[in-house]
N, CA, C and O of each residue as an XYZ file, in Angstrom:
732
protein
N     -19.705     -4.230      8.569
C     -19.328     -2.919      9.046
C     -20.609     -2.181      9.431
O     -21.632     -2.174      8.747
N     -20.450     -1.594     10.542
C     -21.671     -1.011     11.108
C     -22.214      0.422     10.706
O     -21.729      0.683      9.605
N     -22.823      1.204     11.037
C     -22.893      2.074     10.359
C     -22.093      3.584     11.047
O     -21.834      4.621     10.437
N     -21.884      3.316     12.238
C     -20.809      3.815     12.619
C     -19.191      4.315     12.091
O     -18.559      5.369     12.013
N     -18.953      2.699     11.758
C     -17.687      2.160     11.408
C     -17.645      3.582      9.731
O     -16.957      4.589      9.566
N     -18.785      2.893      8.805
C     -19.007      3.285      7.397
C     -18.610      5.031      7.463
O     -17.901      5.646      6.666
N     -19.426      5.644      8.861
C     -19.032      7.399      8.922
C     -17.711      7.643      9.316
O     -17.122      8.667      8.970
N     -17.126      6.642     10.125
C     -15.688      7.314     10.400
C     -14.818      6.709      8.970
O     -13.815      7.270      8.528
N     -15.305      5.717      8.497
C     -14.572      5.386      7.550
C     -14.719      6.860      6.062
O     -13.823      7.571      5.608
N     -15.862      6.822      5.789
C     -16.106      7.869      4.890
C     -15.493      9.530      5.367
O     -15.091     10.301      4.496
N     -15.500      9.896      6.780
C     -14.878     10.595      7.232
C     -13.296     11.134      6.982
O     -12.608     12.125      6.739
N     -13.282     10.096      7.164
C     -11.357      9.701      7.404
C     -10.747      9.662      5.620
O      -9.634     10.061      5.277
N     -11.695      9.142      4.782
C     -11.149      9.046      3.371
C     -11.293     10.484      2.934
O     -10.404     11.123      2.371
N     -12.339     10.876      3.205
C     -12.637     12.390      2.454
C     -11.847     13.747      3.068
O     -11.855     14.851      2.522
N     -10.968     13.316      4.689
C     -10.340     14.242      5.332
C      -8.985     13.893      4.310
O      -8.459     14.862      3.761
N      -8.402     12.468      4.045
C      -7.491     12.271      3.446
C      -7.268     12.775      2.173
O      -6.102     13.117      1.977
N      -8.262     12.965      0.985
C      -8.604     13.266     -0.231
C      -8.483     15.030      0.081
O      -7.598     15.569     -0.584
N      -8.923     15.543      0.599
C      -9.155     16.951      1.230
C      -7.442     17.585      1.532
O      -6.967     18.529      0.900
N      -6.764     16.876      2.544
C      -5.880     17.595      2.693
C      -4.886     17.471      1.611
O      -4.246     18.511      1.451
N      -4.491     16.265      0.627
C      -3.710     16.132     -0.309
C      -3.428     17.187     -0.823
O      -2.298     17.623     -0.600
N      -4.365     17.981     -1.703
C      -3.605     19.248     -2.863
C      -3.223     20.192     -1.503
O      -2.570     21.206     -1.751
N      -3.523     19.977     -0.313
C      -2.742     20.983      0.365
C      -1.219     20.368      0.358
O      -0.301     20.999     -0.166
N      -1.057     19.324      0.864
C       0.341     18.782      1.170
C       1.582     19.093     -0.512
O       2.727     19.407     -0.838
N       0.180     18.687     -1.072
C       1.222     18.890     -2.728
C       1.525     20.371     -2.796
O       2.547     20.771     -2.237
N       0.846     21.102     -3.339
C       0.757     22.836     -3.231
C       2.099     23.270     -2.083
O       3.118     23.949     -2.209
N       1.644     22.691     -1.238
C       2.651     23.687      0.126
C       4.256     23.251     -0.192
O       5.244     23.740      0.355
N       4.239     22.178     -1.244
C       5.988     21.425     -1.875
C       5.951     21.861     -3.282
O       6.583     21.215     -4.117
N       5.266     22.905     -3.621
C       5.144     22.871     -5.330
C       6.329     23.244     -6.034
O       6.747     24.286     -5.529
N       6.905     22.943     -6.775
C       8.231     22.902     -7.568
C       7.963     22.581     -8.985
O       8.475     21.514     -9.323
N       7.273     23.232     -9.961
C       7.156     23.148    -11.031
C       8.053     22.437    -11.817
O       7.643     21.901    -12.847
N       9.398     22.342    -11.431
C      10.447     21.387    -12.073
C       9.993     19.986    -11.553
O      10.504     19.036    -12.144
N       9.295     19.758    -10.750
C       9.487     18.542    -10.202
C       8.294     17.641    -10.701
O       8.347     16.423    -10.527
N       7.038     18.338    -11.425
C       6.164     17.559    -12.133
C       6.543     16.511    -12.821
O       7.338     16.829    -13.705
N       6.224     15.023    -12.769
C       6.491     14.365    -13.501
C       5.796     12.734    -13.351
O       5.146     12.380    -12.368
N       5.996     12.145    -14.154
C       4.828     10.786    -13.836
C       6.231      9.574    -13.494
O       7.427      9.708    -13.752
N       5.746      8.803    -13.050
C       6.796      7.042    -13.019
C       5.721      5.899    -13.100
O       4.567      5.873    -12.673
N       6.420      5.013    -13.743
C       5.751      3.465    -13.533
C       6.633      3.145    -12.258
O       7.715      3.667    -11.993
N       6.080      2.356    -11.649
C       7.124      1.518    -10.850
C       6.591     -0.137    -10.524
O       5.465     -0.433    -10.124
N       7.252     -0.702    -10.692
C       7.430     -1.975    -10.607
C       8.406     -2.972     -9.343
O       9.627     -3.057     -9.481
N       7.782     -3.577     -8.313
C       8.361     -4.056     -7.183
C       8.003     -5.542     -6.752
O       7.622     -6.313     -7.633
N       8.075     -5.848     -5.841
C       7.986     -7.000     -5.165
C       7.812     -6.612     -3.538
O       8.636     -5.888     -2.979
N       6.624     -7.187     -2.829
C       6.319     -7.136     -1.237
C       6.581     -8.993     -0.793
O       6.205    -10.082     -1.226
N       7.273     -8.573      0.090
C       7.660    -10.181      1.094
C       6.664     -9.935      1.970
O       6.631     -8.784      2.406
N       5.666    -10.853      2.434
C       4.359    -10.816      3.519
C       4.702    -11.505      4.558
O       5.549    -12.395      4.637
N       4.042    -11.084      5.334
C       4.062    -11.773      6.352
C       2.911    -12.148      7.287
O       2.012    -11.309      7.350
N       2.784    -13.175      7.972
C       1.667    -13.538      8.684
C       1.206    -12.507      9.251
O       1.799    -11.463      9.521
N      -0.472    -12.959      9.542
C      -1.020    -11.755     10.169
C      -2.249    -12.724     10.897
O      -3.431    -12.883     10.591
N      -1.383    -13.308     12.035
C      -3.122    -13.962     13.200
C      -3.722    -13.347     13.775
O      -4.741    -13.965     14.081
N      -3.708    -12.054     14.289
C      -5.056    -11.504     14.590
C      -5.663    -11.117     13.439
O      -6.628    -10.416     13.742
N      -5.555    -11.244     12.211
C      -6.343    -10.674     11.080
C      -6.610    -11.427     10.189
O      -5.782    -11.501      9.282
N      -7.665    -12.139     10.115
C      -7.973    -13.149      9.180
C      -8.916    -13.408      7.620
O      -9.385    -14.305      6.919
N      -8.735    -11.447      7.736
C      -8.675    -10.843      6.085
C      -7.770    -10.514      5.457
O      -8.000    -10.210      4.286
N      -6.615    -10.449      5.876
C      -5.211    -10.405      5.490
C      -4.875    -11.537      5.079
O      -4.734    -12.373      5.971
N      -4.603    -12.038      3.530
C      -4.806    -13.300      3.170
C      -3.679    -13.692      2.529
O      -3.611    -14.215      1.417
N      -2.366    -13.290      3.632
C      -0.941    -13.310      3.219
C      -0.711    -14.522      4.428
O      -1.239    -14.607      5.537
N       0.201    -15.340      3.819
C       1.075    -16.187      5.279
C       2.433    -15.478      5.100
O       2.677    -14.502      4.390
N       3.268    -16.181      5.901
C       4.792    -15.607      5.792
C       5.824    -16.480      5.110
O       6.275    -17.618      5.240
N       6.049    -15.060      4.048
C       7.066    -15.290      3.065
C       6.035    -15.039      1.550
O       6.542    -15.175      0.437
N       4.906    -14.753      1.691
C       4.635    -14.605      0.394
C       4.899    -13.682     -0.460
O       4.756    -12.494     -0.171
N       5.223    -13.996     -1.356
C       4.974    -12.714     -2.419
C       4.127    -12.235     -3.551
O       3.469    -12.981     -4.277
N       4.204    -10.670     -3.670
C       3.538     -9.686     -4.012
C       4.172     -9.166     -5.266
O       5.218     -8.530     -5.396
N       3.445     -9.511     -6.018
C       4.384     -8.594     -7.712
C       3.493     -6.833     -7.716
O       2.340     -6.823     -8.147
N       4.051     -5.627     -7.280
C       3.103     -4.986     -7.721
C       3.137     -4.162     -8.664
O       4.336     -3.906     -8.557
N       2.701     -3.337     -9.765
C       2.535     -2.809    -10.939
C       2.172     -1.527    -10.594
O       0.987     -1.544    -10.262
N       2.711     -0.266    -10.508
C       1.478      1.185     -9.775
C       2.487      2.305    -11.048
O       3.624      2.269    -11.518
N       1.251      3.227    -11.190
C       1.749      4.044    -11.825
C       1.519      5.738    -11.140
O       0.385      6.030    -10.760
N       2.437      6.586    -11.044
C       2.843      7.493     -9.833
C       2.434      9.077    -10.373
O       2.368      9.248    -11.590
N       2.258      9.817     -9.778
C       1.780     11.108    -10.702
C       2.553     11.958     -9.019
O       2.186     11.814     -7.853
N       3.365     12.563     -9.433
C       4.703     13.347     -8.466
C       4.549     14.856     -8.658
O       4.680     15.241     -9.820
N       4.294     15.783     -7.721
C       3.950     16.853     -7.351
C       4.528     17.418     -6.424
O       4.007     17.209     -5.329
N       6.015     18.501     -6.426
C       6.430     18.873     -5.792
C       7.091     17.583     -4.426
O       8.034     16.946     -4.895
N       6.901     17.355     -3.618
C       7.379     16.411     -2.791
C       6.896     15.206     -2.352
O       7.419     14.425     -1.558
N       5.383     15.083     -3.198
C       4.931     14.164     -2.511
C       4.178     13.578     -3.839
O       4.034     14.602     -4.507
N       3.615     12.499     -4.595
C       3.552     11.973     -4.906
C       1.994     10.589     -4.951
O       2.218      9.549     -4.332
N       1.301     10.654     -5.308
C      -0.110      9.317     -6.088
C       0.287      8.437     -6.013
O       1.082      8.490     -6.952
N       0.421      7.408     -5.548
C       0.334      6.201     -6.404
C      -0.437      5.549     -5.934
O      -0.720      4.463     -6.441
N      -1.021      4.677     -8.235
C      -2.004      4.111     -7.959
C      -1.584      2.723     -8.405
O      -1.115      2.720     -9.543
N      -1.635      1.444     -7.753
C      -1.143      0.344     -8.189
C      -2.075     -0.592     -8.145
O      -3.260     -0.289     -8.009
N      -1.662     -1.841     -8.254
C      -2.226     -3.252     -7.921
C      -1.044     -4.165     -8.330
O      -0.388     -4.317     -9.360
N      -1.048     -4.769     -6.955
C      -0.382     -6.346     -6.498
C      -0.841     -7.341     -6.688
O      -2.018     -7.525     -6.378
N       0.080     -8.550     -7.386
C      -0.659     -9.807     -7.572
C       0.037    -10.268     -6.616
O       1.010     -9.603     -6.264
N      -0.334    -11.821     -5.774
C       0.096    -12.846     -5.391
C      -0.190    -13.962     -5.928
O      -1.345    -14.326     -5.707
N       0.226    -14.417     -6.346
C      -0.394    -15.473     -7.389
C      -0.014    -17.064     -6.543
O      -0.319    -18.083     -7.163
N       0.554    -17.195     -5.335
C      -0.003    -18.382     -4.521
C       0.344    -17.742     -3.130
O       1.427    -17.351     -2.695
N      -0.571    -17.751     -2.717
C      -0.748    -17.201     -1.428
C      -1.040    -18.191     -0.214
O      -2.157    -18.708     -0.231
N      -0.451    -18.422      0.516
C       0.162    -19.623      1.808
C      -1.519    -19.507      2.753
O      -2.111    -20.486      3.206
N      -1.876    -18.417      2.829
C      -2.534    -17.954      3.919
C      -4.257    -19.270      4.113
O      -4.881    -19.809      3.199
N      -4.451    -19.344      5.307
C      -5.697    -19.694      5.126
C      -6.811    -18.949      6.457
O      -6.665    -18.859      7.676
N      -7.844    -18.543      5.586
C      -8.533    -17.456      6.280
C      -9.914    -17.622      6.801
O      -9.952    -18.832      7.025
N     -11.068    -17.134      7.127
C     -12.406    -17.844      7.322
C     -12.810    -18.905      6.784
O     -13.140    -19.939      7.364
N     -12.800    -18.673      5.550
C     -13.582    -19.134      4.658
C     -12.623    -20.061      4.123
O     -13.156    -20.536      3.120
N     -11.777    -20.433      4.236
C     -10.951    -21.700      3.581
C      -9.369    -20.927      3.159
O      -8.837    -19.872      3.504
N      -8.929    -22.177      2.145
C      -7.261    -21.629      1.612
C      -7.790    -20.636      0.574
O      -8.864    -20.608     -0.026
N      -6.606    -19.740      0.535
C      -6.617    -18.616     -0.582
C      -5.636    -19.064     -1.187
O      -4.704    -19.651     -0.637
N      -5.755    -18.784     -2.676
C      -4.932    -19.672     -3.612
C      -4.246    -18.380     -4.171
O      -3.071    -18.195     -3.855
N      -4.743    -17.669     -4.799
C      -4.506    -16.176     -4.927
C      -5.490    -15.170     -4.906
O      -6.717    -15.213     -4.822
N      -4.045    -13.550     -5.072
C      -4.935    -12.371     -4.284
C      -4.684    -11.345     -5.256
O      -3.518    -11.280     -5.646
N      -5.301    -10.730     -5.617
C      -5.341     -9.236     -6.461
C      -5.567     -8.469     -5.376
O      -6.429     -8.706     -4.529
N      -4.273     -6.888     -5.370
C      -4.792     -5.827     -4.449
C      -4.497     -4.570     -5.092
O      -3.435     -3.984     -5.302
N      -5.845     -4.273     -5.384
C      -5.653     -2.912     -6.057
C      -5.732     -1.948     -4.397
O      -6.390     -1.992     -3.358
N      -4.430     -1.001     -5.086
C      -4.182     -0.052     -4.096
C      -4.386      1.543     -3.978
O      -5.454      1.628     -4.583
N      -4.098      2.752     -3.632
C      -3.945      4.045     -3.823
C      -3.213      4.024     -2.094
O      -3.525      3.589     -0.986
N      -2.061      4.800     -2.742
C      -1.268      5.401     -1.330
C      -0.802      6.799     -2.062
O      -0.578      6.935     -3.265
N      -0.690      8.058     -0.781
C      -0.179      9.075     -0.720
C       0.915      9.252      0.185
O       0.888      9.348      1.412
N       2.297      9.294     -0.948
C       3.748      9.201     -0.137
C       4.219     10.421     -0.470
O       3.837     10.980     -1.497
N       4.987     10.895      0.255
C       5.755     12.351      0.607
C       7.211     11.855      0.744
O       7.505     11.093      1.665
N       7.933     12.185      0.038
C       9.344     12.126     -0.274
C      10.341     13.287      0.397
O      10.022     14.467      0.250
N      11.183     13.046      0.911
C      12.437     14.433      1.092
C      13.553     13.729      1.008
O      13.854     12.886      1.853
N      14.278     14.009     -0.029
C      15.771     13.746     -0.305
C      15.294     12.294     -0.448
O      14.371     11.917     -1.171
N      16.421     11.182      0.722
C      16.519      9.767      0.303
C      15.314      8.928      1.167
O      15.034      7.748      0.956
N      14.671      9.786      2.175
C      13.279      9.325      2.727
C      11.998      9.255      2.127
O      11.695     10.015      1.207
N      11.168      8.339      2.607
C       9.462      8.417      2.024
C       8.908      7.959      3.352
O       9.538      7.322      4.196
N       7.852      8.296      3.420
C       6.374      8.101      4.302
C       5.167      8.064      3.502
O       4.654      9.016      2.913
N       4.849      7.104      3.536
C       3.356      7.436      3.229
C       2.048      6.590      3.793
O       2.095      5.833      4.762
N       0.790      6.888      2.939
C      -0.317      6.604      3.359
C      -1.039      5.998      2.873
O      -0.998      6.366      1.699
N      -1.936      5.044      2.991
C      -3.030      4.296      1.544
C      -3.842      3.342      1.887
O      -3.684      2.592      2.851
N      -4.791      3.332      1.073
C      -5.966      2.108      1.246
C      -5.703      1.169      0.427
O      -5.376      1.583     -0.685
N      -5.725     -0.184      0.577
C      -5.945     -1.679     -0.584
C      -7.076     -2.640     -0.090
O      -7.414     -2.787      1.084
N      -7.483     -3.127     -0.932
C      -8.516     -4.071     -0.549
C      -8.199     -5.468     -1.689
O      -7.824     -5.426     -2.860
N      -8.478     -6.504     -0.924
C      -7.997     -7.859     -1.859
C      -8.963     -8.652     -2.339
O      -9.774     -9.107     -1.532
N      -9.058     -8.921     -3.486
C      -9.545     -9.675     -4.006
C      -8.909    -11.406     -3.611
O      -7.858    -11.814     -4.105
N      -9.782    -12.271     -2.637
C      -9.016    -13.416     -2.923
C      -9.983    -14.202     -3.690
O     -11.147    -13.859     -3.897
N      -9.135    -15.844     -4.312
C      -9.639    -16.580     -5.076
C      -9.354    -17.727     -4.323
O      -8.176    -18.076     -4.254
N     -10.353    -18.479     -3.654
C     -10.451    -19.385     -2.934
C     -10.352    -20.806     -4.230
O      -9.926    -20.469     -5.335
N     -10.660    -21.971     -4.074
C     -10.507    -23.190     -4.930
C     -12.140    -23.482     -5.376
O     -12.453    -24.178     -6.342
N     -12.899    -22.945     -4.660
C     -14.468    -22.634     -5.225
C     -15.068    -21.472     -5.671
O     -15.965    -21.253     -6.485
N     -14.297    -20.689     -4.876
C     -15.288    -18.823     -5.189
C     -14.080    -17.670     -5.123
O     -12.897    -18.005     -5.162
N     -14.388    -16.660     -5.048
C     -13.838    -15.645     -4.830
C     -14.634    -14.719     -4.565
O     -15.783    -14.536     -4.969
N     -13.412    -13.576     -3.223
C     -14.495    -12.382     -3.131
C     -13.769    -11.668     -2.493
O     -12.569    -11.916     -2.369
N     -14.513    -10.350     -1.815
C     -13.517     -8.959     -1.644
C     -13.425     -9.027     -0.596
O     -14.459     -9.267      0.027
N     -11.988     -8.834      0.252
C     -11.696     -8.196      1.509
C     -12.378     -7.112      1.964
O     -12.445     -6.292      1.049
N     -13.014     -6.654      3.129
C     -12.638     -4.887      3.550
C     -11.758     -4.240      3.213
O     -10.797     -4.610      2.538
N     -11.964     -3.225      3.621
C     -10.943     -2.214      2.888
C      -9.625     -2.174      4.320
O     -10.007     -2.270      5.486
N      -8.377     -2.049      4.030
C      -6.874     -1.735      4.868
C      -6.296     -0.870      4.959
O      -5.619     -0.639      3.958
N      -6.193     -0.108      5.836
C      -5.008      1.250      5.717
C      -3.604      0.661      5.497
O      -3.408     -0.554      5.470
N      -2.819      1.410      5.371
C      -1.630      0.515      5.299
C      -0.374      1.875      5.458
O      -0.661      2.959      4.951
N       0.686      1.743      6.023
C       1.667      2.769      6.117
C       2.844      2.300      5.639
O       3.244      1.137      5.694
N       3.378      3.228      5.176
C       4.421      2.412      4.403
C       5.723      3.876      5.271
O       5.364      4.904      5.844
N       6.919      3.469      5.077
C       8.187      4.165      5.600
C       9.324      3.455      4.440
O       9.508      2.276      4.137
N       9.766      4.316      4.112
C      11.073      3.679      3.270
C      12.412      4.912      3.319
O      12.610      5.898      4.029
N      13.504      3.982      1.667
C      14.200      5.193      1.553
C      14.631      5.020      0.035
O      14.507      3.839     -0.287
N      15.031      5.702     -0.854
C      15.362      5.982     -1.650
C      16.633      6.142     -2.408
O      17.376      7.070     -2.089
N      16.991      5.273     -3.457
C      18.695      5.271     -4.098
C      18.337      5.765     -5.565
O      17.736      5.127     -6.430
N      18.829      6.999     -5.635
C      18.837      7.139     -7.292
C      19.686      6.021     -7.808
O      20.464      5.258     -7.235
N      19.245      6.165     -9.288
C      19.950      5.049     -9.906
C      20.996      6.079    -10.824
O      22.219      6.217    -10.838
N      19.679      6.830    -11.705
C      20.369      7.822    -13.225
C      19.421      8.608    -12.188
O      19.030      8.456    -11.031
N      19.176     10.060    -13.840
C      18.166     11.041    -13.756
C      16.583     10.128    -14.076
O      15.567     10.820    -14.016
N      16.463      9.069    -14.305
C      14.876      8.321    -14.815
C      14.616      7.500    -13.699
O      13.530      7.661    -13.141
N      15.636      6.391    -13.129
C      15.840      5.398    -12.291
C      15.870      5.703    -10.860
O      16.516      6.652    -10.415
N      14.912      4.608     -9.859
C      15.160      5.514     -8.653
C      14.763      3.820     -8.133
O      13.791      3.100     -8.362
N      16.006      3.628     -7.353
C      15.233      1.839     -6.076
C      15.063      2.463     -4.628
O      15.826      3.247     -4.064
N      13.849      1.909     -4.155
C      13.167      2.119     -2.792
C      12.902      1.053     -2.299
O      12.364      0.181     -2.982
N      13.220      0.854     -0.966
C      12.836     -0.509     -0.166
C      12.381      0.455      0.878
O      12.772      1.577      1.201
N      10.996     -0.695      1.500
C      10.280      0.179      2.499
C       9.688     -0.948      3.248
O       9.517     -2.068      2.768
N       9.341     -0.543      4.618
C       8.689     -1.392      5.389
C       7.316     -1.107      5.132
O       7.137      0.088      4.899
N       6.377     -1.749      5.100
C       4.696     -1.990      5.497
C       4.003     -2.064      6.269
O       4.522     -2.754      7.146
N       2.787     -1.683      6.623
C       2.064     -2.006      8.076
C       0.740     -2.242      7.745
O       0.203     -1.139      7.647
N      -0.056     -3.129      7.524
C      -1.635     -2.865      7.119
C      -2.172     -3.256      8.719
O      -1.565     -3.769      9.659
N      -3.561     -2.784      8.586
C      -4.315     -2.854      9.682
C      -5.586     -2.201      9.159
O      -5.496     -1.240      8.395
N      -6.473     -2.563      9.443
C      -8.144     -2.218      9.641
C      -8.582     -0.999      9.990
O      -8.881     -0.127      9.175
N      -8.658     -0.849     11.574
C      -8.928     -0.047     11.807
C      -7.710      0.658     12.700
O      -6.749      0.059     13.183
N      -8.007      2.136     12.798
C      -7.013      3.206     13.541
C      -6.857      2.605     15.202
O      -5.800      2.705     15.824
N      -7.980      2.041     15.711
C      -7.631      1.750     16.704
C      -7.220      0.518     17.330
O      -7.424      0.177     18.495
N      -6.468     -0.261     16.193
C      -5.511     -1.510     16.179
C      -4.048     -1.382     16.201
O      -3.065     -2.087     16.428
N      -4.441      0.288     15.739
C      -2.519      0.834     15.279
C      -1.968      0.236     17.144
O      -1.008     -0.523     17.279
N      -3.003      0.900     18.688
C      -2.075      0.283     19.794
C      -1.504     -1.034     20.251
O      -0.862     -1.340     21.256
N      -2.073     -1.947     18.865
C      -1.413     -3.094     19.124
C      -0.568     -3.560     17.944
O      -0.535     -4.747     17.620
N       0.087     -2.651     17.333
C       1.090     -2.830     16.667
C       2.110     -3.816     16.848
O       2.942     -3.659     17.742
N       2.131     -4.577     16.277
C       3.345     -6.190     15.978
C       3.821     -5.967     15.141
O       3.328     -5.975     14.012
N       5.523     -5.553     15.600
C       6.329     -5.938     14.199
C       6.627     -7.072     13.606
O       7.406     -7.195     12.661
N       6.145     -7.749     14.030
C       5.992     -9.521     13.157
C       5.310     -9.509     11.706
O       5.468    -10.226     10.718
N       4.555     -8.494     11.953
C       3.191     -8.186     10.519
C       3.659     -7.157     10.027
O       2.888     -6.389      9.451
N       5.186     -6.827     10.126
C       5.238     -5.511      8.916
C       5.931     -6.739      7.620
O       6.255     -7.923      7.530
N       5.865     -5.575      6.855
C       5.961     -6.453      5.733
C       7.065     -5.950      4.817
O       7.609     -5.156      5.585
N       7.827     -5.879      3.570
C       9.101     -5.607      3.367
C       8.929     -5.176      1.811
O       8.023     -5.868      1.346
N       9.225     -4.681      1.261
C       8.901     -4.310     -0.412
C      10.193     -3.353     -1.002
O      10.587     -2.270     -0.570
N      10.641     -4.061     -2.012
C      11.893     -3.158     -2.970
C      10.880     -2.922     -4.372
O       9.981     -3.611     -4.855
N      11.549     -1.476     -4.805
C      10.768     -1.143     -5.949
C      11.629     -0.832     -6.761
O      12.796     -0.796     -6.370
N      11.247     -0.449     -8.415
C      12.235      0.268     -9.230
C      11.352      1.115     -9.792
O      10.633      0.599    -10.649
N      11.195      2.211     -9.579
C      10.512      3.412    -10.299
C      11.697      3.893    -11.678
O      12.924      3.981    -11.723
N      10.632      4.117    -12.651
C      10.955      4.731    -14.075
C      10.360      6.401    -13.936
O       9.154      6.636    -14.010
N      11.254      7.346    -13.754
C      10.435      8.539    -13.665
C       9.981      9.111    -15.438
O      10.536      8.307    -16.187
N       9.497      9.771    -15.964
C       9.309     10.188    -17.379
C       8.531     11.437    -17.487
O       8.287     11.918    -18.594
């Protein structure tokens, strides 16, 4: 990454970090404070123009994130395992992938949108090592279960950089059901 790349990147995280307590604040609902675990599964899918994306198609993603909910919109901080991962990338087969994540999703009623960075740890059959960092967008919707219980299935989009979003392929979105515990 050039040093270019590093300022719009540092740019772009600290505009993201920056506007958050506005987005939360401007939905504030003091009733609505509250934390969730949530626990899901992502179906992957190939990704050939991107050969740090160290998913093939059909893999799966166990992910673990725990949520801190503020008026309408919502933290979460997770990490995904894949624990055999199809994909093979520069550097050889990836056997498995750790992806610790942070996304900022905004909820209304049975909709979500949101926003977030992950970066992967893969484990090749000799070494292991870190991806770049991924934006990733997520769109879903929301089924209460009870007052604690809530299932969300959402589509995915990772990509690099902002100016890959014009070559968007829905071949590379990716698919994820969750079960959030609110408390």
């Amino acid at each position: 990454m050039n040093k270019t790349e590093k300022s719009i990147v540092v740019v772009a995280v600290t505009a993201f970090f920056a506007l958050c307590p506005l987005v939360t604040h401007a939905q504030y609902n003091a009733k609505k404070w509250h934390s969730a675990v949530n626990f899901g599964m992502i179906q992957h899918s190939d990704h050939p123009a991107e050969q740090e994306i160290p998913f093939g198609n059909g893999d799966l993603s166990y992910l673990l994130a725990y949520e801190y909910h503020e008026g309408n919109s919502f933290w979460q901080l997770g990490v995904a395992l894949t624990p055999h991962a199809s994909a093979t990338s520069t550097v050889g087969s990836v056997e498995s992938v750790v992806s610790p994540q942070l996304n900022l999703i905004y909820k209304r009623n049975r909709f979500l949108a949101g926003a977030g960075v992950t970066k992967h740890y893969m484990k090749f059959p000799d070494k292991s090592l870190w991806s770049d960092f991924f934006w990733n967008f997520q769109l879903g919707i929301c089924l209460p279960i009870s007052e604690s219980f809530e299932l969300r299935a959402a589509g995915h989009y990772q990509f690099r950089n902002f100016s890959d979003l014009g070559d968007f392929n829905f071949n590379a979105m990716e698919w994820g059901i969750n079960l959030a515990y609110s408390f």
